[in-house]
N, C-alpha and C positions, 0 to 999 in steps of 0.2 A: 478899176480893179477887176480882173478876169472871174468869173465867176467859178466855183468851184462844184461838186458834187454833194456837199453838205448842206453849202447855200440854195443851191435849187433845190433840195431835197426839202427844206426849209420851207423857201418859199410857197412847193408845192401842197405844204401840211395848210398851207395859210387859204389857199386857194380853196383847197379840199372843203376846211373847216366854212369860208365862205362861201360852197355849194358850187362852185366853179371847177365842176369837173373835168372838163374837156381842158382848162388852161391847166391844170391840176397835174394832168396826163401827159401835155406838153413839157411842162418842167420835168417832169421825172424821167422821161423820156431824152430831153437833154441833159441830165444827170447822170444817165447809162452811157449814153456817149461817149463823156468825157472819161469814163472809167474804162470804157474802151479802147479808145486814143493809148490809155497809159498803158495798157498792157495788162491789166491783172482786174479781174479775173479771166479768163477766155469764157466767150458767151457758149450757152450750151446750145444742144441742139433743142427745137422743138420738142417741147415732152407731150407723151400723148396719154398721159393718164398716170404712171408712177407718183407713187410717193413719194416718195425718199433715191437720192442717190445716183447714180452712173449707172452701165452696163451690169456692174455685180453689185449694185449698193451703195458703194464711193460715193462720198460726196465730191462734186465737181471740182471744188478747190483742190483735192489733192490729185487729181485727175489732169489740172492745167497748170503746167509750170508754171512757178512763177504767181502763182495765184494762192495769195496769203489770205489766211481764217479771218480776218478784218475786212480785206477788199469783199472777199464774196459775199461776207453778212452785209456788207453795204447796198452790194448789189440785188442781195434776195432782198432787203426791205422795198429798195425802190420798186422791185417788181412789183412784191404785197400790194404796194400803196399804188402803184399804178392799174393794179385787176382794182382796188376796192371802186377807183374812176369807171373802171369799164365796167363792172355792177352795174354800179349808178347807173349809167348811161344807157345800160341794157346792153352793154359786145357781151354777152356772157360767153361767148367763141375764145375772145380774147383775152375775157378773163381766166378761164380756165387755161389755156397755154401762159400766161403769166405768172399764173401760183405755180403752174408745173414744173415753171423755171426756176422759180424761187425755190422748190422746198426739191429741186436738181443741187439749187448751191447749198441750202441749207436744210438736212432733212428732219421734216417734223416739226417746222414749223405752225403753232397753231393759227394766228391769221388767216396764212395763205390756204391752209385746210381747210377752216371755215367760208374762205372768200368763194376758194373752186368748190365745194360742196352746197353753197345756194348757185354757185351756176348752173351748176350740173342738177339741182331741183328744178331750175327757172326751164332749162332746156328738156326736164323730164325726164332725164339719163336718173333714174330713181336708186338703182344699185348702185353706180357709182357715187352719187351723194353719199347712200349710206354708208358703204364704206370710209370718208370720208369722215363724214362723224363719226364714226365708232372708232378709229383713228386718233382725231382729236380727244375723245375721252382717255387712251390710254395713256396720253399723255398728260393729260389733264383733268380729273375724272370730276373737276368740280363747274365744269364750261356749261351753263344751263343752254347757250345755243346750243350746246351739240346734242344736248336730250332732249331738248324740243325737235332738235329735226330728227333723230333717230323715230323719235315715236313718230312723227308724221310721214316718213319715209317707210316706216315699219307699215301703218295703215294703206299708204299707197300702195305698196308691194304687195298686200295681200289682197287690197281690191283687184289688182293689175297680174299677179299671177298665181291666188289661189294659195291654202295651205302649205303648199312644197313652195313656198319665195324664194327660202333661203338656199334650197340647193342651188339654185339660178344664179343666187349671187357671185363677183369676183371676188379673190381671196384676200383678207383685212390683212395687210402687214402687221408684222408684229414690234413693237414699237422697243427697242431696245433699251435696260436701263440707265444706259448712260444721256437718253435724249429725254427720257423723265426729267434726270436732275436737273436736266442743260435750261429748260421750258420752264421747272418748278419756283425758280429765283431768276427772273430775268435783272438783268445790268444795266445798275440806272445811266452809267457812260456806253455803255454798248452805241456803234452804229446805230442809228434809224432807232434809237428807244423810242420817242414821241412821233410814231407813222398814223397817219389817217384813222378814225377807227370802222370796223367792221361793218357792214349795214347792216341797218334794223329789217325783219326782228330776227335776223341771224347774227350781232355780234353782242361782244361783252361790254355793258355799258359804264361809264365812265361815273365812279363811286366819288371823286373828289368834289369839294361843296363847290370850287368853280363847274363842274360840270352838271351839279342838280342845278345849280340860281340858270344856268344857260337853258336847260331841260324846262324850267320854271316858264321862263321868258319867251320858249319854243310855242310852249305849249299856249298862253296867252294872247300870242299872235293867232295863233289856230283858232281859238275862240275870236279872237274880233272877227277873222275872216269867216267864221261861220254866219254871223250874225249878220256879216253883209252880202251870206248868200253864196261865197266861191268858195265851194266845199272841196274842189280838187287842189287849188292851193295850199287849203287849211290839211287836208291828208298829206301835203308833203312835210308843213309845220310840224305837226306831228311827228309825222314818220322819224324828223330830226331829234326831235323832242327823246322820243325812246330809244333813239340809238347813245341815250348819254343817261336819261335813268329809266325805266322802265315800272310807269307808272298805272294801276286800273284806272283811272281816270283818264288819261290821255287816250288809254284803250278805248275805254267805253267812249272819249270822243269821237276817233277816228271811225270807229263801229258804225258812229249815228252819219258821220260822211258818206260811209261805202253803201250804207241803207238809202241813203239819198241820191247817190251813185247808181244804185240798184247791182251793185258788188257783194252779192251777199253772201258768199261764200267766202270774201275776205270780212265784211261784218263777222260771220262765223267766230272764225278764226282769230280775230281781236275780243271778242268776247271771252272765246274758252280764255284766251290770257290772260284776260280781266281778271276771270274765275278762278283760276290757279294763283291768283295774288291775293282774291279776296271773294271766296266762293261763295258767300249769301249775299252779294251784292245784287242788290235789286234794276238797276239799271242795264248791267249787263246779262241779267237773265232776261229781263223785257226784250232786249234790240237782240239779244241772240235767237228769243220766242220769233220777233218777228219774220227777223232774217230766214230764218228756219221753213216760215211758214211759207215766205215768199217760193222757196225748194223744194215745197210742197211737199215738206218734212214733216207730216201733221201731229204725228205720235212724240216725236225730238220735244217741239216745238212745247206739244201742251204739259210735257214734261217739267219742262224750264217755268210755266207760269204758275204751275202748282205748286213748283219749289221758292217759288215766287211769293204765293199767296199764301204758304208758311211762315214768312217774315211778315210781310204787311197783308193779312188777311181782307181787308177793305180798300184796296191799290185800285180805282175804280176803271183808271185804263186796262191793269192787266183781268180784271175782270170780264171789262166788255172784249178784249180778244179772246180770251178762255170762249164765252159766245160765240165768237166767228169762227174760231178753230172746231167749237162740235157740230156746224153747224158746214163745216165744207168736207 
């Protein structure tokens, strides 16, 4: 039986989920194919940063004869789930021209917005990230990736160009209301409803109890492999782990890998996480004190162990740093 565009789409989700992203890529990639073969949709051209739309707007479908609202939603999924491969992988080049295409067939897409706006972090392109998230909030205004990256991209822009950021920035589309409603109730038969999901810790994590017991099990493996020592494997356990629930504990694990790593500024960064799930947690104040210190963050750092030693005043580790911290 000849295989079809659903099928590979299929299989690709399967690959995806088993962390085989390059085979992942390859299916979906001969999944465009054959949609191309058929005629419908006509491929777009390379987008080079747009959001939404054709030459004035349009979305591509109404742009290519012949190219019916079904095919091209087919086809922008496959793209989504083919950038969310090239993430993974690190093409963030290629991820970025693959959401461009997708959200060319389908405009406004939140996936593909979020997938090109950690490219476009990864590669440092910081205004157009932002943009990008503030995008995805208008359509979505309850996307916690996009407010985690807006604030982080807010901090970079103003360490990177001073008070006046924003006039630097490119102009945010304005997201019209008919692509709210389109987003706000997605269709459980739609095309590509079950595509890859977003990477962590830029996507929306998967709230169903098969995807916590999976998050559960991520996370467990992360732990054995700490324990025998391969903390860069155990950071990927992880990393899987939270792209399905996003948990402070998994945080504060992966924290204590990148400390071990000597990654300390993603330590950082999985802390604050930790702390916005569960702000007097003691463990992630500790490994963020340390982190901190290693940045030679000294003031951040002794912050965090006093905020520390307000919960557990007699915590004799965070005390003996509190020492090392006055004393460097």
């Amino acid at each position: 039986m000849a295989a079809s565009p659903g099928s590979l789409r299929r299989a690709g989700n399967e690959e995806f989920r088993r962390g085989q992203y390059g085979a992942a890529a390859e299916l979906y990639t001969r999944a465009l194919a054959l949609l191309e073969a058929s005629g419908t949709p006509c491929p777009p051209g390379r987008a080079s940063g747009r959001a939404a739309g054709g030459p004035r707007g349009e979305p591509l479908s109404r742009l290519c004869p012949g190219a019916g609202e079904a095919a091209a939603e087919e086809r922008s999924v496959l793209l989504a789930n083919r950038a969310a491969c090239r993430l993974k992988d690190g093409a963030c080049r290629l991820c970025v021209a693959d959401c461009s295409d997708a959200l060319e067939l389908v405009p406004f897409g939140v996936k593909p917005l979020l997938r090109r706006a950690a490219a476009y972090e990864a590669l440092e392109s910081y205004r157009l990230a932002y943009v990008d998230y503030k995008t995805v909030l208008q359509v979505d205004c309850t996307v916690q990736a996009a407010h985690d990256g807006v604030n982080r991209m807010t901090k970079a822009l103003l360490e990177k160009d001073g008070v006046n950021w924003r006039q630097k920035l490119p102009p945010i589309p304005t997201v019209p209301v008919s692509a709210q409603m389109r987003w706000s109730v997605p269709s459980a038969g739609a095309p590509g409803a079950n595509p890859p999901p977003v990477t962590a810790p830029k996507g929306e994590p998967d709230r169903t109890a098969a995807g916590t017991e999976r998050a559960r099990a991520l996370k467990e493996e992360g732990n054995e492999l700490v324990k025998k020592g391969n903390h860069k494997k155990a950071v990927e356990k992880y990393s899987e782990s939270l792209q399905l629930n996003q948990e402070c504990a998994t945080y504060t694990n992966r924290a204590l890998c990148y400390l071990t790593l000597k990654q300390y500024k993603d330590a950082v960064q999985d802390c604050t996480e930790a702390l916005r799930l569960d702000p007097k947690n003691v463990k992630a104040l500790y490994r963020r004190a340390q982190a901190l210190k290693e940045l030679k963050d000294y003031k951040s750092s002794i912050a965090d162990i006093k905020s520390l030693l307000k919960t557990e005043p007699k915590n004799t580790a965070a005390l003996r740093l509190l020492q090392e911290l006055n004393r460097a």
